[in-house]
Backbone and ligand atoms as CSV (ligand in chain L), in Angstrom:
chain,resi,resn,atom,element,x,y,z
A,1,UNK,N,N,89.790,29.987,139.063
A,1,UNK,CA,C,89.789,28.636,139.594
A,1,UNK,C,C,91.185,28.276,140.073
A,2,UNK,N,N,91.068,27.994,140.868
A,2,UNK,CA,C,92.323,27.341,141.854
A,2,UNK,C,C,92.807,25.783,141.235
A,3,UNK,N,N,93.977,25.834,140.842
A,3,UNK,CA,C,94.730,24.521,140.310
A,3,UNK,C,C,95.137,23.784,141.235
A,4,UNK,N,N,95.009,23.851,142.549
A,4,UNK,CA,C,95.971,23.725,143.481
A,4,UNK,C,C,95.017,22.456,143.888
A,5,UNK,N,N,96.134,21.369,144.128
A,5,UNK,CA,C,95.588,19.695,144.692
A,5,UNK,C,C,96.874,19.312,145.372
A,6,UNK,N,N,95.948,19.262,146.783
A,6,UNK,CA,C,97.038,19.063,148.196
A,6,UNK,C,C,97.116,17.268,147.861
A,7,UNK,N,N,98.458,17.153,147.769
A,7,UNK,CA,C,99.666,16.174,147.481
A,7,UNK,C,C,99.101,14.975,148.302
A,8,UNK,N,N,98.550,13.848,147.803
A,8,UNK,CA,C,98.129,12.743,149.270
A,8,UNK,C,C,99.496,11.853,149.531
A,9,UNK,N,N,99.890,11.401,150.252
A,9,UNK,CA,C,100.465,10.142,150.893
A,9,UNK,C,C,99.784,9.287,151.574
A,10,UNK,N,N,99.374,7.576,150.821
A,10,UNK,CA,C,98.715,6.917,151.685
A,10,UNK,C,C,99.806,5.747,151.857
A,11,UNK,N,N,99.745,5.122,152.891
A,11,UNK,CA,C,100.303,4.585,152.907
A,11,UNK,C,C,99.443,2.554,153.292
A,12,UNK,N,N,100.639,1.817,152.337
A,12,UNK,CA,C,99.585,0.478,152.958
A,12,UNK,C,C,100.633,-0.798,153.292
A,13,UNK,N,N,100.208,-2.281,152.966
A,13,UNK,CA,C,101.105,-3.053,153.313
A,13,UNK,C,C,100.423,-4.014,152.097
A,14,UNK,N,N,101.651,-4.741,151.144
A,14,UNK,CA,C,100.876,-5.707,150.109
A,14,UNK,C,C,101.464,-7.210,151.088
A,15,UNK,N,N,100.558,-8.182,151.018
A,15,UNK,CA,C,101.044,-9.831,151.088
A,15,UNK,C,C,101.026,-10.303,149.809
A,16,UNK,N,N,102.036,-10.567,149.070
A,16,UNK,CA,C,101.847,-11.029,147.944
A,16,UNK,C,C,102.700,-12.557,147.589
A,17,UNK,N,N,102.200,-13.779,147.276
A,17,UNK,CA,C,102.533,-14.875,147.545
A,17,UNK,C,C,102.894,-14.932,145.917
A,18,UNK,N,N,104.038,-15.437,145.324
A,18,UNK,CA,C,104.334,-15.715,143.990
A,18,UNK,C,C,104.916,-16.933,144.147
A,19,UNK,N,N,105.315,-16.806,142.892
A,19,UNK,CA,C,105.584,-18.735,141.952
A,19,UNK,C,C,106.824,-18.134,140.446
A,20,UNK,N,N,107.865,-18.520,140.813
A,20,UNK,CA,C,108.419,-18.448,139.383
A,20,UNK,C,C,109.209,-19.579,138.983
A,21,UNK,N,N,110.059,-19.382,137.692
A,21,UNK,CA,C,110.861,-20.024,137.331
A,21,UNK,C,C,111.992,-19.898,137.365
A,22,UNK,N,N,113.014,-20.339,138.141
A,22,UNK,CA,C,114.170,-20.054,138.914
A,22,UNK,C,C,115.151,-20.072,137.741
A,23,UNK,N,N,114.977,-20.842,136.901
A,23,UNK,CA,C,115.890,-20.690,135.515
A,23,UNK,C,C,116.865,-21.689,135.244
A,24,UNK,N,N,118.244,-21.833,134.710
A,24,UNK,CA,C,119.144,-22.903,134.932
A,24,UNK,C,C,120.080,-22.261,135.205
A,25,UNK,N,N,120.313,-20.857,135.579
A,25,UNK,CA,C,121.579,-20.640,136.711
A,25,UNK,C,C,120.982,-20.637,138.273
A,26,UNK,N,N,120.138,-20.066,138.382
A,26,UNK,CA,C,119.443,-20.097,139.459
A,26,UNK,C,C,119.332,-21.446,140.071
A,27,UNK,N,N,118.453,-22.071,139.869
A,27,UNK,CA,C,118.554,-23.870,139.692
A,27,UNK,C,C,119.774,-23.923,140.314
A,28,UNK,N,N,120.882,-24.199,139.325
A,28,UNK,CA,C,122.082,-25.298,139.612
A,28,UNK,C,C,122.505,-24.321,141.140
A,29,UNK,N,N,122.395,-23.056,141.196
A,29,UNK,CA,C,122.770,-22.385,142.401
A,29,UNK,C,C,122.272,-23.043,143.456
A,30,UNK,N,N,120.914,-23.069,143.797
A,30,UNK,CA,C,120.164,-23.442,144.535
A,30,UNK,C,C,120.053,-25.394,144.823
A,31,UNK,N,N,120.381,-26.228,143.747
A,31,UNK,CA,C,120.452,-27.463,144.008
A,31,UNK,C,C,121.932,-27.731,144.665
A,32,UNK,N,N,122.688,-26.702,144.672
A,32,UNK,CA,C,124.449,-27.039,145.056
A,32,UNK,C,C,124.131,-26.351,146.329
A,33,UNK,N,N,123.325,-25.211,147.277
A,33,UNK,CA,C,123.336,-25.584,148.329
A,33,UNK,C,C,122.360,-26.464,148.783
A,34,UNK,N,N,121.309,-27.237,148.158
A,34,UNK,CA,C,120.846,-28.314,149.199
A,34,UNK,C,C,121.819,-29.482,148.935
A,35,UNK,N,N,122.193,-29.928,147.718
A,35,UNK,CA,C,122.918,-31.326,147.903
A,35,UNK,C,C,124.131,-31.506,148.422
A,36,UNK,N,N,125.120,-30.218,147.987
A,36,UNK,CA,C,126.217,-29.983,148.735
A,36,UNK,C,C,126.761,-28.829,149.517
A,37,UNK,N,N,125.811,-28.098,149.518
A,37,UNK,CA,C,126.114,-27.283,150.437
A,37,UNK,C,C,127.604,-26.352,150.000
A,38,UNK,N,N,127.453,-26.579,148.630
A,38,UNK,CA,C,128.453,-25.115,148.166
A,38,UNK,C,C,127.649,-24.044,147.409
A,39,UNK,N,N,128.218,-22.703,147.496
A,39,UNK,CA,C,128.034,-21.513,147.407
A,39,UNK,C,C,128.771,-21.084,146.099
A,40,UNK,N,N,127.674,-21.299,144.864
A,40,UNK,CA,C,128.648,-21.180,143.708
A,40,UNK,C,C,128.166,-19.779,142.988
A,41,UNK,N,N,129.545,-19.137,142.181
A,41,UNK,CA,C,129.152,-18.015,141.589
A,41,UNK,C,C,129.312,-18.759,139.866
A,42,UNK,N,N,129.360,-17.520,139.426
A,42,UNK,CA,C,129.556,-17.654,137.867
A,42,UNK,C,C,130.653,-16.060,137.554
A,43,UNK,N,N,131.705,-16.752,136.802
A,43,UNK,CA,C,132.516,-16.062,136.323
A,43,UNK,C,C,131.792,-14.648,134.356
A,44,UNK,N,N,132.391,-13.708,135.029
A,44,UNK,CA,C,132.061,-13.320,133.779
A,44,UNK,C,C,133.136,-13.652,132.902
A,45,UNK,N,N,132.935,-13.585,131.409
A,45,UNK,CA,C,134.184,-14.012,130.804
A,45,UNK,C,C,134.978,-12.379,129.965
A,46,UNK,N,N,134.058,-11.744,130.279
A,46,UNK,CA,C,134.506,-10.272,130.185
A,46,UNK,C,C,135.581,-9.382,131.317
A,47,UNK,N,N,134.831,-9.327,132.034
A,47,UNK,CA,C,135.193,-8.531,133.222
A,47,UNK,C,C,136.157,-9.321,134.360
A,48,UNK,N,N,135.806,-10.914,134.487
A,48,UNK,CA,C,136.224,-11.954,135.258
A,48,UNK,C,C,135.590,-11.632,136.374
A,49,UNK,N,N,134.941,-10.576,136.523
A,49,UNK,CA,C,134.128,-10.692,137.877
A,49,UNK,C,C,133.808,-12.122,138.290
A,50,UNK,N,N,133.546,-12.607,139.549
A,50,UNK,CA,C,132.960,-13.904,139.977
A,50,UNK,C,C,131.783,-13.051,140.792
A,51,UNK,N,N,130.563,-13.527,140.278
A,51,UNK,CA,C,129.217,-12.973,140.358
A,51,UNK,C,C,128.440,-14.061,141.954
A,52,UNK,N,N,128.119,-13.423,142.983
A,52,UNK,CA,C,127.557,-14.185,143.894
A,52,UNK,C,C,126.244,-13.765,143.935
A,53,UNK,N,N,125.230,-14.296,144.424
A,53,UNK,CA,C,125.028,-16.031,143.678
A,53,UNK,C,C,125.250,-15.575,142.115
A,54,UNK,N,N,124.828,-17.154,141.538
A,54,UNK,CA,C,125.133,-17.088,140.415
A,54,UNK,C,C,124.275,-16.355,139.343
A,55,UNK,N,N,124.465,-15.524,138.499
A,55,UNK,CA,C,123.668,-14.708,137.786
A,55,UNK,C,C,123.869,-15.377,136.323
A,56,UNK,N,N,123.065,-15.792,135.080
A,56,UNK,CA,C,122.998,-15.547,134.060
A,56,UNK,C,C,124.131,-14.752,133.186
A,57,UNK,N,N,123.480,-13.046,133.601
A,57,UNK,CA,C,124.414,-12.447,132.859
A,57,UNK,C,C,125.239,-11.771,133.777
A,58,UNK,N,N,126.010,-10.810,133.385
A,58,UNK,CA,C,127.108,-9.490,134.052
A,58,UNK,C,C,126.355,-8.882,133.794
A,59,UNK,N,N,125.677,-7.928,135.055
A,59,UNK,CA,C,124.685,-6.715,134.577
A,59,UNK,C,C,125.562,-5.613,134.050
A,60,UNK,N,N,127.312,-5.965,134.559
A,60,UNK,CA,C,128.067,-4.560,133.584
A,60,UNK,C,C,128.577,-4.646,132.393
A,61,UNK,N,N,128.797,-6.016,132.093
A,61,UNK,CA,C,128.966,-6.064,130.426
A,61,UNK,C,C,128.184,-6.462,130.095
A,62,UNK,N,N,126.624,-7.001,130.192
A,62,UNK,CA,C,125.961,-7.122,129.616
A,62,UNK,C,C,126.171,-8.826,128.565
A,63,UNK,N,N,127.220,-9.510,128.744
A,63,UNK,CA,C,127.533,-10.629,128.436
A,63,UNK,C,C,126.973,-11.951,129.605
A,64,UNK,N,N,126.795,-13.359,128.711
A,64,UNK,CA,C,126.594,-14.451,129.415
A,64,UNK,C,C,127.616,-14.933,130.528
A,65,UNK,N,N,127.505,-15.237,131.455
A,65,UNK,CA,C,128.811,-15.406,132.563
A,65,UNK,C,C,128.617,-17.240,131.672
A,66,UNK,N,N,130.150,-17.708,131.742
A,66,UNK,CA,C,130.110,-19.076,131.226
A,66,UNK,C,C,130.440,-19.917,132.466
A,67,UNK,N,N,131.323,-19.419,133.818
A,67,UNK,CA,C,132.511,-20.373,134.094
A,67,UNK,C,C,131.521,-20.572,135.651
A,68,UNK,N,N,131.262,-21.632,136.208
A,68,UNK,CA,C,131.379,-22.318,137.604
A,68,UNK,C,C,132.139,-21.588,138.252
A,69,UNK,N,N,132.082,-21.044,139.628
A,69,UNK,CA,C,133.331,-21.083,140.766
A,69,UNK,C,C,132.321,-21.322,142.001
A,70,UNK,N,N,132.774,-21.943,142.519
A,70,UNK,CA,C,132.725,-22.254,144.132
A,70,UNK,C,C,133.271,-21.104,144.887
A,71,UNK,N,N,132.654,-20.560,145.584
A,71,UNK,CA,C,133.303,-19.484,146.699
A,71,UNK,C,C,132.682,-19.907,148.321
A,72,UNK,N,N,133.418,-19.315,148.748
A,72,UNK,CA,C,133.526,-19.406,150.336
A,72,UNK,C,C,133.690,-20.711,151.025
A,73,UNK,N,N,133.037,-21.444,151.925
A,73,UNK,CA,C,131.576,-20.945,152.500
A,73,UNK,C,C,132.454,-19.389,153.606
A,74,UNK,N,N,133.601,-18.720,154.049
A,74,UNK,CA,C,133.896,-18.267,154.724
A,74,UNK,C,C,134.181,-16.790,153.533
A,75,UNK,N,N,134.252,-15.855,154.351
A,75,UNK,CA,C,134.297,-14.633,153.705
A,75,UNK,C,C,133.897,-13.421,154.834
A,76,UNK,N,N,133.648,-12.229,154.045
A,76,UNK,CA,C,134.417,-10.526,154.896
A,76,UNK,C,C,132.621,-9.862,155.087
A,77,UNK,N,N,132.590,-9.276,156.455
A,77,UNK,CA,C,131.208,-9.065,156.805
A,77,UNK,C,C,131.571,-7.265,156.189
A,78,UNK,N,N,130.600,-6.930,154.711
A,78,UNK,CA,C,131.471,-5.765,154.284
A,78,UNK,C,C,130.915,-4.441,154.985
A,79,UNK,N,N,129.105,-5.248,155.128
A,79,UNK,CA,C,128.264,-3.774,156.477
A,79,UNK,C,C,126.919,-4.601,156.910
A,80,UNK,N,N,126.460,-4.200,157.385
A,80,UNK,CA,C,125.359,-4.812,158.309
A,80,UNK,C,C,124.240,-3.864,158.741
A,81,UNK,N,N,123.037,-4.236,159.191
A,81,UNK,CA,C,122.036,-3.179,160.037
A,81,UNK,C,C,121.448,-4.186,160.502
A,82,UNK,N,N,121.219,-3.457,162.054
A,82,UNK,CA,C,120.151,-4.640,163.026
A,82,UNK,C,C,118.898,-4.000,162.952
A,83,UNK,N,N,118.270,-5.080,163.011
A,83,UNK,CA,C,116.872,-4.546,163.339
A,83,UNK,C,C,116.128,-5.167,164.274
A,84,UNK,N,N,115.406,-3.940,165.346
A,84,UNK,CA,C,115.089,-4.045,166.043
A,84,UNK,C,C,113.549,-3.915,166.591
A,85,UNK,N,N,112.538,-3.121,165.506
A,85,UNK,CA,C,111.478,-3.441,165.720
A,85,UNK,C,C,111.013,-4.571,164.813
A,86,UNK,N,N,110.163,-4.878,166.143
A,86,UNK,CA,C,109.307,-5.928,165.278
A,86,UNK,C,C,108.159,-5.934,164.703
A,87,UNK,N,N,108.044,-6.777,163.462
A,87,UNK,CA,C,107.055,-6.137,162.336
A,87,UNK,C,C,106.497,-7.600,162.296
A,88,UNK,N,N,105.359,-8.285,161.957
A,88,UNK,CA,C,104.723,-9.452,161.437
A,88,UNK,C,C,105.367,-9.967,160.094
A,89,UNK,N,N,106.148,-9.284,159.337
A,89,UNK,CA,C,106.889,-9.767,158.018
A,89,UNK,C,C,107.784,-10.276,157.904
A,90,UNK,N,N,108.749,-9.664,159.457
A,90,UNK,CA,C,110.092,-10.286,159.596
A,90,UNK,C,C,109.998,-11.518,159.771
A,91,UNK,N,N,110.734,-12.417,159.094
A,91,UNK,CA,C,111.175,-14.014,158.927
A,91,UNK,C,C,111.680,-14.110,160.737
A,92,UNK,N,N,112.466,-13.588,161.584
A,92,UNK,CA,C,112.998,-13.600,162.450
A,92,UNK,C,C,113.171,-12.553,163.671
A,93,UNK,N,N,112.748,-13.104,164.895
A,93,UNK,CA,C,112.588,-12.029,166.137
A,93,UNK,C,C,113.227,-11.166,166.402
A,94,UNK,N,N,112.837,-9.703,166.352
A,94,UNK,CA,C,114.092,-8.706,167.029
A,94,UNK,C,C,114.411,-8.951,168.217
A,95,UNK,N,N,115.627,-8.649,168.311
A,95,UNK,CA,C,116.718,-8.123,167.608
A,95,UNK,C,C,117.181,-9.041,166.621
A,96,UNK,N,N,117.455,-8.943,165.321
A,96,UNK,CA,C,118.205,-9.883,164.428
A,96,UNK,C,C,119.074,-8.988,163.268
A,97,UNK,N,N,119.728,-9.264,163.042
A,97,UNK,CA,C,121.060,-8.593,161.545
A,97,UNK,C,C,120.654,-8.957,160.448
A,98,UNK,N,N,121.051,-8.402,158.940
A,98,UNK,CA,C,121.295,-8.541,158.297
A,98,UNK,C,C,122.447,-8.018,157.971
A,99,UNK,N,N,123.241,-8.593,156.975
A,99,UNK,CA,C,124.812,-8.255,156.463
A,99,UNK,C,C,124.784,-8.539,155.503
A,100,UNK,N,N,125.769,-8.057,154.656
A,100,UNK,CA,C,126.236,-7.953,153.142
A,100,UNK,C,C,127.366,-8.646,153.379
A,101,UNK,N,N,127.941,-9.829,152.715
A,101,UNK,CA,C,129.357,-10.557,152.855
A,101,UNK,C,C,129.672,-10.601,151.972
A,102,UNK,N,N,130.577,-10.845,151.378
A,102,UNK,CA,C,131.324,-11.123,150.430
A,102,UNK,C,C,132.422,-12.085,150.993
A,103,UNK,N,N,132.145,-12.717,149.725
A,103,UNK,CA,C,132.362,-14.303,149.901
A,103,UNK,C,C,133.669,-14.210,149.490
A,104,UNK,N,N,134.919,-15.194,150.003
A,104,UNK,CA,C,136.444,-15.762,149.655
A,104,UNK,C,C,135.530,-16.096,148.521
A,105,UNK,N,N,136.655,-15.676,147.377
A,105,UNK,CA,C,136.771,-15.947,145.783
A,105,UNK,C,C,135.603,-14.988,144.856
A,106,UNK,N,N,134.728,-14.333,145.922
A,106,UNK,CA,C,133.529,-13.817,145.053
A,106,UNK,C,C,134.068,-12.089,144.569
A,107,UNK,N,N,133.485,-11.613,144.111
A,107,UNK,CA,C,133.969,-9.857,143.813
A,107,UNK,C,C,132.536,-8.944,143.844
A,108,UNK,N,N,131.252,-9.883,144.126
A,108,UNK,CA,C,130.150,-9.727,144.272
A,108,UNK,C,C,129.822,-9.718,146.070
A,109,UNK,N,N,129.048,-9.080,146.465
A,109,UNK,CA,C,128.279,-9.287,147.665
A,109,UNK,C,C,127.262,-9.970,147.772
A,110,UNK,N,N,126.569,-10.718,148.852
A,110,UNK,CA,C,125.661,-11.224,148.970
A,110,UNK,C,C,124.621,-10.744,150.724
A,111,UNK,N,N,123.450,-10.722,150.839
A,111,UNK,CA,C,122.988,-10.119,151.385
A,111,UNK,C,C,122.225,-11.695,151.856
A,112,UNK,N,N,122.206,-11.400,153.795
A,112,UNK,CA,C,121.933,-12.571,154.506
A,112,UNK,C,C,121.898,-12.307,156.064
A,113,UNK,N,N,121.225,-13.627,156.163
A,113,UNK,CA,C,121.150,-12.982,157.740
A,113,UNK,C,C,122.478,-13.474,158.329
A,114,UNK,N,N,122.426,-12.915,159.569
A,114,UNK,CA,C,123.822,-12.768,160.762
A,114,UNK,C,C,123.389,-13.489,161.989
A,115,UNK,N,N,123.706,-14.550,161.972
A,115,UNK,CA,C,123.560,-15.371,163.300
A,115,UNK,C,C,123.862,-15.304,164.876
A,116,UNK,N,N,124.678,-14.383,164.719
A,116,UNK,CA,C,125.912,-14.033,165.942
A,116,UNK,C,C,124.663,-13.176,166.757
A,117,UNK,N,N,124.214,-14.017,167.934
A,117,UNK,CA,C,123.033,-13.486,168.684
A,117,UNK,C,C,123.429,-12.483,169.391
A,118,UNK,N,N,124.120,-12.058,169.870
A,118,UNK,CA,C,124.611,-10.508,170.562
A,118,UNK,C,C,125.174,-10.214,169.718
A,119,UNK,N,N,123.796,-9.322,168.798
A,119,UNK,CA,C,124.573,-8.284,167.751
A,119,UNK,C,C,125.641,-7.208,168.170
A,120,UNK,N,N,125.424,-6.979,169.032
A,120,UNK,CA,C,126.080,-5.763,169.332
A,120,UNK,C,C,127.954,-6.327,169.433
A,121,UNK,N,N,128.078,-7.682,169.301
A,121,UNK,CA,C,129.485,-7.419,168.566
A,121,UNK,C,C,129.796,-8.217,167.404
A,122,UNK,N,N,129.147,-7.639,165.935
A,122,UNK,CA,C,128.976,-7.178,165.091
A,122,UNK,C,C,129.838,-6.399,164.564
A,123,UNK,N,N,130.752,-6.470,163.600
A,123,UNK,CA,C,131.947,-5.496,163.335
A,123,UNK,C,C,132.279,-5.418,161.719
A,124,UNK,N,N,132.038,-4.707,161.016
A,124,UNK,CA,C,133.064,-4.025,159.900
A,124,UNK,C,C,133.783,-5.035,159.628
A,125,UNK,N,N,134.211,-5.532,158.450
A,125,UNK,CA,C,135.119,-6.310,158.029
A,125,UNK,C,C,135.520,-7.820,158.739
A,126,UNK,N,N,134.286,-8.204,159.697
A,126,UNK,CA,C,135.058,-9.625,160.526
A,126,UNK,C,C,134.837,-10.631,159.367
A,127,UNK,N,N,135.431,-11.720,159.683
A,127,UNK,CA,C,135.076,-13.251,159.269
A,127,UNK,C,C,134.075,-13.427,159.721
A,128,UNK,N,N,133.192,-13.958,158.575
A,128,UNK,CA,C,132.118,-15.061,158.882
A,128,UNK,C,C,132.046,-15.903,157.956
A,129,UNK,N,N,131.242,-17.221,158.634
A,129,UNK,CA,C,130.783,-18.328,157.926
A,129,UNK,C,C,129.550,-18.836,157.892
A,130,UNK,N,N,129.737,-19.209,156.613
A,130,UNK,CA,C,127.778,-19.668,155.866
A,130,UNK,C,C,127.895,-20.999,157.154
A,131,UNK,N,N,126.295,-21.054,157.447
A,131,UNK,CA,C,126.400,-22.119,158.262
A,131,UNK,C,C,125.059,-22.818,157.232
A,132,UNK,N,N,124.889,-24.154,157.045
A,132,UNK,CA,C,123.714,-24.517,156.379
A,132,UNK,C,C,122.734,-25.274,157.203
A,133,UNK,N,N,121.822,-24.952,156.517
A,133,UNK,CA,C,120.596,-25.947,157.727
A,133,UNK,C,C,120.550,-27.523,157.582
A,134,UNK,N,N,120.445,-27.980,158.725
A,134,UNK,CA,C,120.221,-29.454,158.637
A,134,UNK,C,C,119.261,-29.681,157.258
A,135,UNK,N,N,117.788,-29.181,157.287
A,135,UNK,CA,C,117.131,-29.551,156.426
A,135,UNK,C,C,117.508,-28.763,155.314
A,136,UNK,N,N,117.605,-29.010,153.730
A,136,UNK,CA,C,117.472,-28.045,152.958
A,136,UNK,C,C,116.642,-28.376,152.250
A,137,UNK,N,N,115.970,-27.085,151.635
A,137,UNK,CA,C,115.060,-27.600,150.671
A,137,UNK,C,C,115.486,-26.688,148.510
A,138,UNK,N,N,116.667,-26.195,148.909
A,138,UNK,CA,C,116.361,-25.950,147.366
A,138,UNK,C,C,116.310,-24.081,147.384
A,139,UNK,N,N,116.681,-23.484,148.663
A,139,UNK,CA,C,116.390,-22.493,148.937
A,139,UNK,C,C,117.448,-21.415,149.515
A,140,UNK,N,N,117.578,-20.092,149.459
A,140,UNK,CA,C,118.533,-19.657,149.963
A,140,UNK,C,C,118.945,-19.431,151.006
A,141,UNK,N,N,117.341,-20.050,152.095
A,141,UNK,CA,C,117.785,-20.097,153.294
A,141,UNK,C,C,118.342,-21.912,153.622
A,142,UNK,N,N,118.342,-22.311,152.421
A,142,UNK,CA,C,119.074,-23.311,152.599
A,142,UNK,C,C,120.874,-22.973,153.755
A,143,UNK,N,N,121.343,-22.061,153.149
A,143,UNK,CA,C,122.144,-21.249,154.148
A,143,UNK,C,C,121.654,-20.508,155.547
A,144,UNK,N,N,121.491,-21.244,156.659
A,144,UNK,CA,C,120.631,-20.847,157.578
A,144,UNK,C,C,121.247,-19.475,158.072
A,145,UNK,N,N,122.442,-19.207,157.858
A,145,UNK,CA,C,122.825,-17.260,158.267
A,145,UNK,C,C,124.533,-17.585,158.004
A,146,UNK,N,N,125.189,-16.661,158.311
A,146,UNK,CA,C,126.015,-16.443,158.518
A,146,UNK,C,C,126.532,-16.282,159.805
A,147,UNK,N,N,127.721,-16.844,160.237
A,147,UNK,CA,C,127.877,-16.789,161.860
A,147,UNK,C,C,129.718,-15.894,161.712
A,148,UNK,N,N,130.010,-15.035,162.690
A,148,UNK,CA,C,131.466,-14.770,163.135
A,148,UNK,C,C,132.323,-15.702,163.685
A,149,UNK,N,N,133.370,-15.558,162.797
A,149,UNK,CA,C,134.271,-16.872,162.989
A,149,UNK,C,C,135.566,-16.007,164.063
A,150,UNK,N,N,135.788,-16.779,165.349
A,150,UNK,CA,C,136.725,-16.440,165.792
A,150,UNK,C,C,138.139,-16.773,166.209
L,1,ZN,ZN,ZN,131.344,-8.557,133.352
C-alpha cells in the first residue's frame, strides 16, 4: 500500500467583522487622537523604550509600561511598499503606500498609510507628518495618513 498523499493547497478569502475591548491603554491612545489629536506612546520603565502606539506592556521585558509620552505628530519614513493591484479589501485605490514611521520621541515604529499621491517620490528616511481627519471618531484612522514634509 502506497502512503503517499499528494500535498493540497487551497486557497480562500475570510470577511470577518469583530468587536473588542480596546482596554485602558488602548482607549486613552485612541481618545487623545480624536480629542486632541496627539500621538501618545507609553514609556517602559525598564528598558525606557517609548512604545508607539501605546502598549500595556514591553513585549521585551515583559513589564507594565507606566509613563505617558506624546510623540511626533512629525517623524522618519523608516520603509514603505506601494501597492498597486487592486483588491476589494483595500481601504484605498491603487496606487496607494503604506510606511512604517517612526515617530520624533518614539523608539517604536508605527505602520500607516502615506498620503504623498505620486508615490513614486517616496524615499527612505524622509520627514513626514501625521495629518488628522477633520472627522474623528476614536480610531486609528483617526490619523488620516501620513504626508512628506518638505
Ligand atoms: Zn522594556
Amino acid at each position: 500500500m502506497n502512503d503517499h498523499v499528494e500535498r493540497m493547497v487551497l486557497q480562500g478569502k475570510v470577511d470577518l467583522p469583530f468587536t473588542y475591548s480596546a482596554g485602558k491603554t488602548a482607549s486613552r491612545f485612541f481618545v487623545e487622537l480624536r480629542d486632541h489629536q496627539r500621538i501618545m506612546g507609553k514609556r517602559c520603565p525598564r528598558c525606557q523604550r517609548v512604545i508607539v502606539p501605546a502598549q500595556l506592556f514591553c513585549k521585551e521585558c515583559f513589564v507594565e509600561t507606566d509613563e505617558w509620552v506624546e510623540v511626533g505628530p512629525e517623524g522618519t519614513l523608516v520603509t514603505f511598499t506601494i501597492v498597486y493591484r487592486k483588491e476589494n479589501h483595500h481601504p484605498k485605490e491603487a496606487p496607494f503606500a503604506y510606511g512604517i514611521i517612526k515617530l520624533d520621541g518614539a523608539d517604536t515604529s508605527m505602520v500607516h498609510f502615506l498620503g504623498e499621491t505620486d508615490v513614486t517620490k517616496l524615499e527612505h528616511g524622509m520627514k513626514v507628518r501625521a495629518f488628522f481627519s477633520e472627522e474623528r471618531k476614536g480610531h486609528i484612522l483617526d490619523i488620516e495618513c501620513f504626508r512628506p514634509i518638505s
